[in-house]
N, C-alpha and C positions, 0 to 999 in steps of 0.2 A: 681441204679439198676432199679428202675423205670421208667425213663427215658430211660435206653436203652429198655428196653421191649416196651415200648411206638415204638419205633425209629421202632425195629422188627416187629412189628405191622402194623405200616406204610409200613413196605418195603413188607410185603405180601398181603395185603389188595389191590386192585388196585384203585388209587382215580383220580376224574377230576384233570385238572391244575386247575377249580376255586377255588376247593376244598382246594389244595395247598396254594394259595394265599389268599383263605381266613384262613387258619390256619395261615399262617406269616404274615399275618397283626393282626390278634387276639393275634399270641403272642408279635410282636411289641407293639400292643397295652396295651396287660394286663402288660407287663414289664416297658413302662412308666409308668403307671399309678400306679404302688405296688413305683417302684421308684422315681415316685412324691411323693406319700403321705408318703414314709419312711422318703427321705431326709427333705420334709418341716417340719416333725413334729422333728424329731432328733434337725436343727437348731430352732424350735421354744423351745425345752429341752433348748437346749445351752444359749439361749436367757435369759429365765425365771431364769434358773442354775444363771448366770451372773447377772442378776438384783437383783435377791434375796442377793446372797453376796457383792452386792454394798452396797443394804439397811440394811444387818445386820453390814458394817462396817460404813455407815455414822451414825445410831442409836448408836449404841456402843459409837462410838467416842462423840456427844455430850450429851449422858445419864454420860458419863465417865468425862463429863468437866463439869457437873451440878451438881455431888456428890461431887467432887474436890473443887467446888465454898462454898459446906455446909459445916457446923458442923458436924462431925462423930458419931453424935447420933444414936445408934443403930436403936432407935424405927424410925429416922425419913428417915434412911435408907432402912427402909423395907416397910416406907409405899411409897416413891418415887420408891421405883425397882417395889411394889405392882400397885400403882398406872399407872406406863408404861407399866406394863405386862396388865392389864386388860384393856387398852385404843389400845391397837395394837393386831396384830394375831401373837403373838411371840411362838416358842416353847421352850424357854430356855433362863431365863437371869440370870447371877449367877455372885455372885463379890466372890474372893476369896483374901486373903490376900498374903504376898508374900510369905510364906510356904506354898500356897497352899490350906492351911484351909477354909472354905465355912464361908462366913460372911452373905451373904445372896443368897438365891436362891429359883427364882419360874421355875415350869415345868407345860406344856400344859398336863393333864392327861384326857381330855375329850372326846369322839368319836365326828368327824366332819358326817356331811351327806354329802360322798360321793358318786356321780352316775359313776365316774371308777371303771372299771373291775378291778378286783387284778391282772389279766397277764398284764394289762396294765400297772398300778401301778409300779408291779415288771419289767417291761421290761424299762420303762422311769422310773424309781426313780428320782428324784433330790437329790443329793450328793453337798446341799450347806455348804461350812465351815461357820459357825459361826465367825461374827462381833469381834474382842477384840481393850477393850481400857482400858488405864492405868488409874490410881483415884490415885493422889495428895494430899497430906495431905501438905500444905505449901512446901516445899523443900525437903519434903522425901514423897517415895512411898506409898501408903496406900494400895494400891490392883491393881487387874486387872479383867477388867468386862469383862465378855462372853454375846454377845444378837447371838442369834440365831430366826432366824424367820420360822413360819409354813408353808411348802414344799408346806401338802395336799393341800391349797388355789392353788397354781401353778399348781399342776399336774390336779386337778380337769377343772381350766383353759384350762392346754394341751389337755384334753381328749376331751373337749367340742369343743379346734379350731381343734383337731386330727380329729374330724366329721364332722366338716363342712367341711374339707379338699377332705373327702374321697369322699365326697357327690357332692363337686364340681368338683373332678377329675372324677366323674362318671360320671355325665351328659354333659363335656368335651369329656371322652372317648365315649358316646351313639352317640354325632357328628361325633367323627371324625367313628366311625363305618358308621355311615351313611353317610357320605361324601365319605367315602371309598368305599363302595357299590356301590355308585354312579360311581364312578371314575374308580371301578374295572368292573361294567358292560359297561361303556364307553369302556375300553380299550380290554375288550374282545368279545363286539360285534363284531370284524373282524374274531374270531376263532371261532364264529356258524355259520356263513359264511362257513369258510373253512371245518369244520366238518360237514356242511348239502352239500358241493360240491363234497368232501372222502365218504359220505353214499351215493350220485347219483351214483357216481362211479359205487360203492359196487352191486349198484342197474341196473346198466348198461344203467345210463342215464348220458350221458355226456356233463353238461353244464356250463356254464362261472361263476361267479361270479365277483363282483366290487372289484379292488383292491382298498385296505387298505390304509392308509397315515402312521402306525406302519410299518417301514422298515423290519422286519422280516417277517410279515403277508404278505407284498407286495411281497415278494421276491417267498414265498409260493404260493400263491394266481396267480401267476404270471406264474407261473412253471406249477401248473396244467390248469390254461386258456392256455398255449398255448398243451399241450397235447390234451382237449378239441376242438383247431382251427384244432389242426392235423387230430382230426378224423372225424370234419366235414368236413376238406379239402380231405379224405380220400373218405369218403362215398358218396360228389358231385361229385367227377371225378367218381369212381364206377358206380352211379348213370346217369351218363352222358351216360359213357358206355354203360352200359345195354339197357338203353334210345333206343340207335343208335342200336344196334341189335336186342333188342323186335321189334322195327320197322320195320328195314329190314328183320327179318325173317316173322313178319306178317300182311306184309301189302304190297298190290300192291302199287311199285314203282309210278305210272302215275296218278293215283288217292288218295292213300294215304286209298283207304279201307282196309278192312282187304284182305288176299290173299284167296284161297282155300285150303291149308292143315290147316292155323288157322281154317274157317268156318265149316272145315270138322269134327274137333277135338272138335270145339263149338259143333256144330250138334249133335254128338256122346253121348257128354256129357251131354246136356241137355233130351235125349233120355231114356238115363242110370236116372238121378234123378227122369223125371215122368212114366216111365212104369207101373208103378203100377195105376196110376191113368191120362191119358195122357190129357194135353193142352197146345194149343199155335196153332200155323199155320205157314206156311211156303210161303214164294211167288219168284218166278221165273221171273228173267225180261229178254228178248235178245231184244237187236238191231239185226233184222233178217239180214240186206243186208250192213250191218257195214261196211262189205269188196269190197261192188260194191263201197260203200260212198267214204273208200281210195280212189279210183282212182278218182275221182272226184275235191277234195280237198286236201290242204295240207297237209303235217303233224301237221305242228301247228295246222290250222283251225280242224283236225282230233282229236289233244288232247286236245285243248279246250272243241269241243263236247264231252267228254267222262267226263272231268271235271264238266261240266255243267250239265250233266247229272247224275254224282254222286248229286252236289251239291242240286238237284231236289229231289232226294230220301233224302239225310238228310234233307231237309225244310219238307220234307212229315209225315217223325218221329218225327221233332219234333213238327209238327203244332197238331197233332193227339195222342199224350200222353196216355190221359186219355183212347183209348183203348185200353191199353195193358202196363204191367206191365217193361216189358222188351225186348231191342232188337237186333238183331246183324246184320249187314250189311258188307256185300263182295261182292268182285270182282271174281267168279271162271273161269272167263275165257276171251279170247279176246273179247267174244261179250254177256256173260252172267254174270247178276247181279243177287244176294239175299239177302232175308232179312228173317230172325227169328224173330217172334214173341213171345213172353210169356203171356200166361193169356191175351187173347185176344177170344172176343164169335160174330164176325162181320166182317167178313173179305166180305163181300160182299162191307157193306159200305169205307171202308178202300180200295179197291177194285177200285170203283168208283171214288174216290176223287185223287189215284194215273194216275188212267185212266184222269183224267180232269186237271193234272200237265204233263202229258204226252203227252199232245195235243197243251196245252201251247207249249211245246219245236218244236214240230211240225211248229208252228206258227213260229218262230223267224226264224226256218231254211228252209222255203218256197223253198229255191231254190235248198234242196235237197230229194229224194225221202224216206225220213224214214218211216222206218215199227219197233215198237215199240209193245212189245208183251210182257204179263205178264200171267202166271199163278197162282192159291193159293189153298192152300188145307190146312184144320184142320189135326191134327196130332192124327194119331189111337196110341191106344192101341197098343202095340206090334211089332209100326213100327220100321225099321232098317232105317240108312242111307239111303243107297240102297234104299228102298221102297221108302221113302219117295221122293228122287230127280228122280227116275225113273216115280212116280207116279204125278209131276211139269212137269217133260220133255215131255213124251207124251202126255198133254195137251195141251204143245207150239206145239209140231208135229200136232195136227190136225185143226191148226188157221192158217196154210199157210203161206205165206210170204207178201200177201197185205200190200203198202203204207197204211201208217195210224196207228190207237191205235187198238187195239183189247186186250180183257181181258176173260179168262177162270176160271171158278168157282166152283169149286165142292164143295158142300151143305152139307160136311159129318160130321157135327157138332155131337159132339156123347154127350148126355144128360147125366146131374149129375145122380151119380146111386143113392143118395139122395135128393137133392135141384137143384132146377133151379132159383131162382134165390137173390139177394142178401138180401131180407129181411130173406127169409129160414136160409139162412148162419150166418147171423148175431142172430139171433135167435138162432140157433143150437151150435155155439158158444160160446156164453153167454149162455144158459141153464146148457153146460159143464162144465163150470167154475163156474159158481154157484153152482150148484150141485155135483161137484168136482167129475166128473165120466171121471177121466184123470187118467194118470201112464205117466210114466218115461221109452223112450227110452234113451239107451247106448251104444254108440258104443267106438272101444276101441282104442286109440291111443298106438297105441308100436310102438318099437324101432327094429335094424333089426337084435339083438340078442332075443326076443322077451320078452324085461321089457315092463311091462308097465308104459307107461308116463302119461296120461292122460284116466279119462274116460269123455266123449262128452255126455252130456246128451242132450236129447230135449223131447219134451210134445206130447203122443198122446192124442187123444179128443175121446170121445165117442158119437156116433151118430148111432141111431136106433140099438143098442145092440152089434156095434161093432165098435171096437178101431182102429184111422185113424193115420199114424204117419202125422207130420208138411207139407211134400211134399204134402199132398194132400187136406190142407183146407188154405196152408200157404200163397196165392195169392189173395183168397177172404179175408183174415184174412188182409193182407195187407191194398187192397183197402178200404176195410171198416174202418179202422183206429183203426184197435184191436188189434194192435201187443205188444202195451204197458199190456194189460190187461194179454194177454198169457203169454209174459215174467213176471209179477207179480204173475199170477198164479204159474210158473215153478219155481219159486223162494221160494214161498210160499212153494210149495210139496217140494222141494230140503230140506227145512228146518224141514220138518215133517220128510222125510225120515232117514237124516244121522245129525240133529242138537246136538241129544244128543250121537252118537260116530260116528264121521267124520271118512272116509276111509284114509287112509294111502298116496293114490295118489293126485295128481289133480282133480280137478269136474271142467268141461269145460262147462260151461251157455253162450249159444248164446242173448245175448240185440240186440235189434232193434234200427235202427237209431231214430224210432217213442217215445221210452222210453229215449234216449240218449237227444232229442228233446225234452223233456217235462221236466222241472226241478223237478215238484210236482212229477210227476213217478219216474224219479230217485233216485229223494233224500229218496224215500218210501224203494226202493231197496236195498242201498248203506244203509240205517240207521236200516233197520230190521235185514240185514245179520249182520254188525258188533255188532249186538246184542247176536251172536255166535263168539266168535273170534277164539274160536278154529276150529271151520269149516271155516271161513273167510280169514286163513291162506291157506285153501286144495282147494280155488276156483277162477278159472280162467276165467275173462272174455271174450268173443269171439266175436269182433269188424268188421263189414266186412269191405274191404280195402276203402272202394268208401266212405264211412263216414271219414275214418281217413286222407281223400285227400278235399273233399268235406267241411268238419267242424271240420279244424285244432285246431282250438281254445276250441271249445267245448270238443275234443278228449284230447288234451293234459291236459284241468282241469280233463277230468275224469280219465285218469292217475293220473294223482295227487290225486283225492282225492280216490282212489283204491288201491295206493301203502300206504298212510297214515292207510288205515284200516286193510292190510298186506295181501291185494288180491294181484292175479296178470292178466294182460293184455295179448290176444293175437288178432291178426290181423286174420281174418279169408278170405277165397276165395280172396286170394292173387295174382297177376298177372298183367294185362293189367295197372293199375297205380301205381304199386308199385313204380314207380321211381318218381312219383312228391310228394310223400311223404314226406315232406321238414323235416331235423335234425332228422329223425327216430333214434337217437338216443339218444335222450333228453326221450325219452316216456316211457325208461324202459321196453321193452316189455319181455314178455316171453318165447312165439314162432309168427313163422309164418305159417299159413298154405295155401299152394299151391292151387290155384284151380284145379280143374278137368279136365277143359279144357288143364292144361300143362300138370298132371300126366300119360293122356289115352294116349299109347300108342306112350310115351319117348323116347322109344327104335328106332323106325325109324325118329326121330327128331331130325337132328344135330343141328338145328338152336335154340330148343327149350330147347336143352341139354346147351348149348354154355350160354342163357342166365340163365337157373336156375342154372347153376354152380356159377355162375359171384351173385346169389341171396344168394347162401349157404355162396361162402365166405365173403359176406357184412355182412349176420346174424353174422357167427361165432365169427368177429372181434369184435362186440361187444355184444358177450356172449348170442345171441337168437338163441334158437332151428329153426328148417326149417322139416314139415312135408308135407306128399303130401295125399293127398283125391281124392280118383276116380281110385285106379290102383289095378290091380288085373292078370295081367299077368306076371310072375317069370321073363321074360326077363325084364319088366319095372324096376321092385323089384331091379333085378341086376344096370340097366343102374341107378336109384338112388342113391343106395350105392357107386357106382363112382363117382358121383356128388355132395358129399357129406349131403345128407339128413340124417337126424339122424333118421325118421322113417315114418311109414302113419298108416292112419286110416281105419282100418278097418272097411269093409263093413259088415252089417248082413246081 
């Protein structure tokens, strides 16, 4: 009855298989080992049983031939049976005549010091027959003697080899447990394997493991690598795709810059993020007489010059960095080129130095009459597209069409309405953060039934008694190399806020590539929040895509050790290199979010529709969300919901 209940017990309780195998090797083991020590002691009974009645019959026999050999004197009968009883451990020696009558008899009536237990005693007794031999009187019988000899000496015996039995079958059995432990973690090392590659799975990271040399393990192990090959065989051709059409829809064919509805959508977008506080500058290049130049020259020697003249502008961006945060370069038209700037206070000098690259090209194509014209303007407050390219263009209009470089400047640098310049910043920065006179923006990720998925948090700062969101310090905050500080800061308030009752949803925390980069920052990050695990489950990291293309390696440990604490990952301003993102499926993410640049204004963008569709169904396959940022017109809203986006983030 016990046993089945035991069995019942088992069958509801849900257990490992080592759990399993370590119970049947326990009860293998404890069933030798009870069935060692029964049998050996039983046959060592049998043993002792059997000696004992050897020696009560050889004793018998010549005590029986030594009375035989005497005179049948009473007295000298009782002192020879007295004499052998008190020289041996007998319990019983007695002659009787042949009716039976007792002639002489001694009995053991003394207590032995036994150290057996009486169940033992009672379980092993020795059940030895008593010795008999006949006594002679010349030619007729005279008696017959009984020797019986004392058990207790035997069993006292058994009980002592009964211990060291059990003692050596135990430390026997403590090997082979430990042998087995050995042998049983040997042979189940391939099934944490297979059980950490079923939890990637679960997790929506789909990656390989080492098959096994255990045939069953390999068969398994085998089954899911190639399921794993499939989907990275899935996700490169996908990936290829998209490739070929983000291209083609945004980039001039002949140069490979970007086109004009991309630059337009850039322009917009970046428009839309600094209104509130605007910087960056804009610069306008035309080849004025491009079109006398055709007839002049080739076509080839025609596209080369346009080649080489791109190539001119990207040496220009990338020699000149450090002025300017961020850039964008296109081709809007047969004979006009631009470039965006971010977080740039210098376009004069910037200015000059494309004017002094521009002269170069001059030089090499002597023998034809190029006129090379560039305008630049600081970006206002409240400008529109429109304004902005209207207010480039009519500076190229009044530079004429003269052979040569010419360059147009307007001075409209519009001054911090706090600091001018970076020690201010940096100072006012850190003061915030020290003095913790920050708060918590939220913006709210839902879906296009309106759950909400995610709330987006980021850090405003307080500076001269009023509260600044991220857009407007988040560039100096940059250059200055604070971004690890801020993110430690937001992190820190996230945990005053919601540590002791986390919200229900997601908390979306943007990290800097600067913190990502810094192992001491993160590990500060990554170790204080899982010092909450119950918030640690509700928070969702927010990665921007150019990190997770840029420092594969570094991204993919911090996956790892994010999903270990029971965060989760997502990909933030998602777009222009989402495709070189190698095995994005190995990373486990949890969404992706669109940049702003594809969300504004979807609706009249087949080419932009064609690849974020081609983006929705790569996520979905393997189980990551796809939201967009930056849309606000109901025709967009629709044209997503077609495309399959499960939601966006609302603007405040």
């Amino acid at each position: 009855m016990a046993s089945f209940s035991l069995f019942k017990f088992f069958r509801k309780r849900k257990i490992t298989l080592r759990q399993e195998l370590w119970i049947t090797l326990l009860v293998v083991i404890f069933v030798g080992f009870i069935s060692s020590v029964l049998i050996s002691t039983n046959s060592a009974r049998n043993y002792f049983s059997t000696q004992l009645y050897l020696k009560n019959v050889d004793n018998a026999s010549s005590l029986a031939l030594m009375i035989s050999q005497l005179e049948k004197d009473p007295v000298e009968l009782e002192l020879l049976v007295s004499a052998t009883f008190d020289t041996g451990h007998y319990k019983r020696i007695e002659l009787q005549d042949p009716n039976g009558e007792v002639i002489v008899k001694r009995i053991f009536t003394d207590k032995l010091d036994n150290t057996a237990p009486a169940w033992f005693r009672a379980l092993y007794q020795l059940k030895v027959q008593p010795g008999v031999g006949q006594v002679n009187n010349g030619w007729q019988q005279f008696g017959t003697l009984f020797v019986e000899s004392h058990s207790q000496y035997a069993e006292q015996a058994l009980w002592e080899s009964a211990l060291k039995l059990f003692f050596s079958f135990l430390v026997v059995a403590f090997f082979a447990c430990a042998i087995s432990a050995y042998l049983l973690r040997k042979i189940l090392t391939p099934l944490d394997d297979v059980v950490y590659q079923a939890n990637a799975f679960g997790d929506k990271r789909f990656i390989k493991s080492k098959v096994p040399n255990t045939f069953e393990f390999a068969r398994l192990v085998q089954s899911m690598n190639l399921l794993s090959t499939r989907f990275s065989r899935i996700i490169k051709e996908d990936n290829k795709r998209l490739e070929e059409l983000r291209f083609k829809a945004q980039h001039d064919e002949l140069t490979g810059l970007a086109n004009r509805e991309y630059f337009s959508a850039t322009l917009e977008a970046h428009l839309q993020k600094v209104k509130d506080h605007a910087h960056g500058a804009l610069f306008l290049f035309r080849v004025v007489n491009l079109d006398k130049i055709s007839d002049q020259i080739s076509r080839v020697e025609m596209v080369n010059f346009l080649r080489r003249f791109s190539q001119v502008l990207t040496q220009f961006l990338e020699s000149n960095q450090a002025h300017f945060s961020e850039n964008y370069i296109a081709r809007i038209s047969h004979t006009d080129f631009t470039v965006l700037f971010s977080d740039t206070d210098d376009i004069q000098a910037l200015s000059e130095q494309v004017s002094a690259l521009h002269k170069s090209i001059i030089d090499e194509y002597k023998n034809i009459d190029l006129a090379i014209l560039h305008s630049c303007t600081y970006i206002e407050k409240n400008d529109t597209r429109f304004d902005l390219l209207r207010r480039v263009d009519s500076l190229l209009k009044t530079a004429g069409n003269k052979p040569g470089v010419q360059a147009k400047v307007i001075d409209n640098k519009q001054k911090s309405e706090i600091f001018d310049d970076s020690t201010g910043w940096q100072q006012a920065i850190e003061n915030a953060l020290e003095q913790k006179t920050i708060q918590l923006n939220c913006l709210e990720v839902r879906s296009f039934n309106d759950s909400l998925l995610q709330h987006q948090l980021s850090l405003s700062l307080e500076f001269g008694g009023e509260h600044y969101k991220a857009s407007y310090y988040y560039q100096w905050a940059n250059r200055l190399k604070l971004l690890a500080r801020l993110d430690w800061g937001l992190i820190k308030q996230i945990v005053m806020q919601y540590g002791e009752a986390p919200p229900n949803e997601l908390i979306s925390v943007e990290l800097s590539a600067q913190t990502l980069m810094d192992d001491t920052a993160l590990a500060s990050v990554l170790t204080y929040v899982s010092a909450f695990p119950d918030l640690a489950k509700n928070i969702c990291f927010d990665i921007r895509e150019n990190i997770a293309v840029n420092e594969k390696e570094i991204f993919k440990e911090f996956c790892e050790q994010v999903r270990c604490m029971g965060a989760k990952v997502a990909l933030k301003r998602v777009g222009p290199e989402f495709t070189k993102i190698k095995n994005i499926q190995e990373f486990g993410l949890e969404m992706l979010k669109i940049d702003s640049i594809y969300g504004h204004n979807i609706s009249y963008s087949q080419d932009n529709q064609t690849f974020l569709r081609g983006v929705c169904t790569l996520a979905h396959s393997i189980g990551i969300k796809v939201v967009a940022q930056g849309v606000t017109s109901q025709d967009d809203i629709d044209t997503l919901v077609n495309l399959g986006f499960d939601g966006i983030i609302k603007e405040s």
